[in-house]
N, C-alpha and C positions, 0 to 999 in steps of 0.2 A: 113376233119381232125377234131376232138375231141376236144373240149375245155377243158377237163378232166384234170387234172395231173395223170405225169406217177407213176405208182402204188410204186415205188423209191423215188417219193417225197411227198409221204402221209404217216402219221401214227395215228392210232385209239388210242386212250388210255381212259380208264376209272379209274378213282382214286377218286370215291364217286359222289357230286354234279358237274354236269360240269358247271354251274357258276363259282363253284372256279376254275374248272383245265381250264376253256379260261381265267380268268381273269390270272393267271403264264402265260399261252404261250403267250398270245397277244404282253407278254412284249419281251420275247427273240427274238433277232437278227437272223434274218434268217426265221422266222417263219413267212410265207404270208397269211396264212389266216388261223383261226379257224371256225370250224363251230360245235356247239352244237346238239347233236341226240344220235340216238340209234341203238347197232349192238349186236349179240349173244343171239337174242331170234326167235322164233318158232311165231310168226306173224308176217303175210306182211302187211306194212305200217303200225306198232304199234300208237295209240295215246297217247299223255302224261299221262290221264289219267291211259291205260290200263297199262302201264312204274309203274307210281306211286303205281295200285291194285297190280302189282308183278305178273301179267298173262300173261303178253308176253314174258317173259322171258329175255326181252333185259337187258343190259346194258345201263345208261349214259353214254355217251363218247364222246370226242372231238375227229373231225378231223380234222388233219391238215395237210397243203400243206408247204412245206419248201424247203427253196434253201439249195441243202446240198454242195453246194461251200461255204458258211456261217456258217451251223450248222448242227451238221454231226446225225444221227440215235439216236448214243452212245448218245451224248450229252443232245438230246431231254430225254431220257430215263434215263440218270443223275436228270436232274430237275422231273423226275417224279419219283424216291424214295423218293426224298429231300420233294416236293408236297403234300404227302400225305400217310399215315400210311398204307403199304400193310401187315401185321401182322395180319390185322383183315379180316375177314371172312364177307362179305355183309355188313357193319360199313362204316362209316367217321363219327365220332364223334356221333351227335345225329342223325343222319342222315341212315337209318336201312332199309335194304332189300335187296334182289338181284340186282335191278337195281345199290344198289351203290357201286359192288362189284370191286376188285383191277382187272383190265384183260388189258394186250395187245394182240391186235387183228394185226396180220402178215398178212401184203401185198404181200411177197416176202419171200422165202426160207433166205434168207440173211436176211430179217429183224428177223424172228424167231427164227434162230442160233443167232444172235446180240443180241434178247431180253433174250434167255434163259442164253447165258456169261453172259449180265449185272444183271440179277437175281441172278445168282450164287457166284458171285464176292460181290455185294451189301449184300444176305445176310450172306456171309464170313467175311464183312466186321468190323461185329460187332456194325454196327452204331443202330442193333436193337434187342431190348430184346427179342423178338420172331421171331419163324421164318415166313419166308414171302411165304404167301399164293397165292399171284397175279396166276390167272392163263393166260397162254400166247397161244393163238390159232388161225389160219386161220382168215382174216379179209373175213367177211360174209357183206352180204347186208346192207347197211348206210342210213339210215331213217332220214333226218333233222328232228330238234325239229321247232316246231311254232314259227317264225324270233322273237316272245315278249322276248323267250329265248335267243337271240344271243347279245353280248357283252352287257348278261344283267348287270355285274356287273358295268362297265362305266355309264352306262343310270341307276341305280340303286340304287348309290354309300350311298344315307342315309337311304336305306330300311333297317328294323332290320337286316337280316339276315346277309346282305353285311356287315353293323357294328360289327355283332358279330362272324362272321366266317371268311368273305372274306378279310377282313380289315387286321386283325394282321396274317392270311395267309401270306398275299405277307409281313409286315412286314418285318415277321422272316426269308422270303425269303429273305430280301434286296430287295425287287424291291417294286416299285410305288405303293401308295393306294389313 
C-alpha cells in the first residue's frame, strides 16, 4: 500500500511566491502538510534555477494534503482569492514571470468543477476590480523544490523578503507572522 494521499486530499495551487502561499496554509486547520515545488511546465524534474530563467514552464506551487473532515476543497480555495491577487497575469507584486502565475491545478474531476464554481462566484463577487485570470487545469507531475525552500518563511522570519512581503500577508489575513 502507498504512503501517498489520495488524490481527494491533495490540492496544487499557485498564487506567486510559494513562501508566501505555505506560510497562509501552514496556518489553516485541517491542512497536514505543505510542501513547496513546481507543476505545469514542459521539464522533468525542473530545477529552481531553470523555475526562476522561466524555461520550464512550471509554476510555483504548494501542495497540499488535508483532512477534508476539517477543511473542505471550497474552503482551501476561499483562502486562496483572499491570499493573493489572481487579476494579474504571471505578477504577485514585484514578483514577475510565468512561474508566479495565478493556476489551480485539479486532482480530481470534482476538484475542477469545484475550482471553476469558486472562480466564477469569486469573480462575480466584485471583491476585485479586474477580472480574474487564474488559470485552472489537470494536476500534472509535482516536482518538490530544494527542502531550503520548505517552511522557509518560519526558519526565515527576519530575512527582507519575509519582512516586506510575507509579514503584512498573513497580517491582513488575520493569521500569525
Amino acid at each position: 500500500m502507498s504512503d501517498s494521499p489520495a488524490p481527494e486530499t491533495l490540492a496544487t495551487l499557485a498564487a506567486g511566491c510559494f513562501w508566501c502561499v505555505e506560510a497562509v496554509y501552514v496556518q489553516i486547520d485541517g491542512v497536514l502538510s505543505a510542501q513547496s515545488g513546481f507543476m505545469g511546465g514542459h521539464t522533468e524534474n525542473p530545477t529552481y534555477e531553470q523555475i526562476c530563467e522561466g524555461t520550464s514552464g512550471h509554476a510555483e506551487v504548494v501542495q497540499l494534503h488535508f483532512d477534508p473532515a476539517r477543511v473542505s476543497y471550497e474552503q482551501l480555495l476561499d483562502w486562496f482569492w483572499k491570499l493573493h491577487d489572481p487579476t494579474t497575469r504571471n505578477r504577485q507584486g514585484a514578483d514577475v514571470g510565468t512561474q508566479y502565475r495565478s493556476a489551480i491545478f485539479a486532482h480530481t474531476p470534482e476538484q475542477k468543477a469545484a475550482a471553476e464554481a469558486s472562480r466564477a462566484a469569486a469573480d462575480a463577487s466584485g471583491a476585485f476590480a479586474n477580472p480574474i485570470v487564474t488559470e485552472i487545469v489537470n494536476a500534472s507531475a509535482f516536482t518538490p523544490a530544494d527542502e531550503k525552500h520548505d517552511d522557509y518563511y518560519r526558519r526565515n522570519k527576519n530575512a527582507g523578503y519575509c519582512q516586506v512581503v510575507i509579514s503584512p500577508k498573513l497580517a491582513k489575513l488575520g493569521l500569525q507572522s
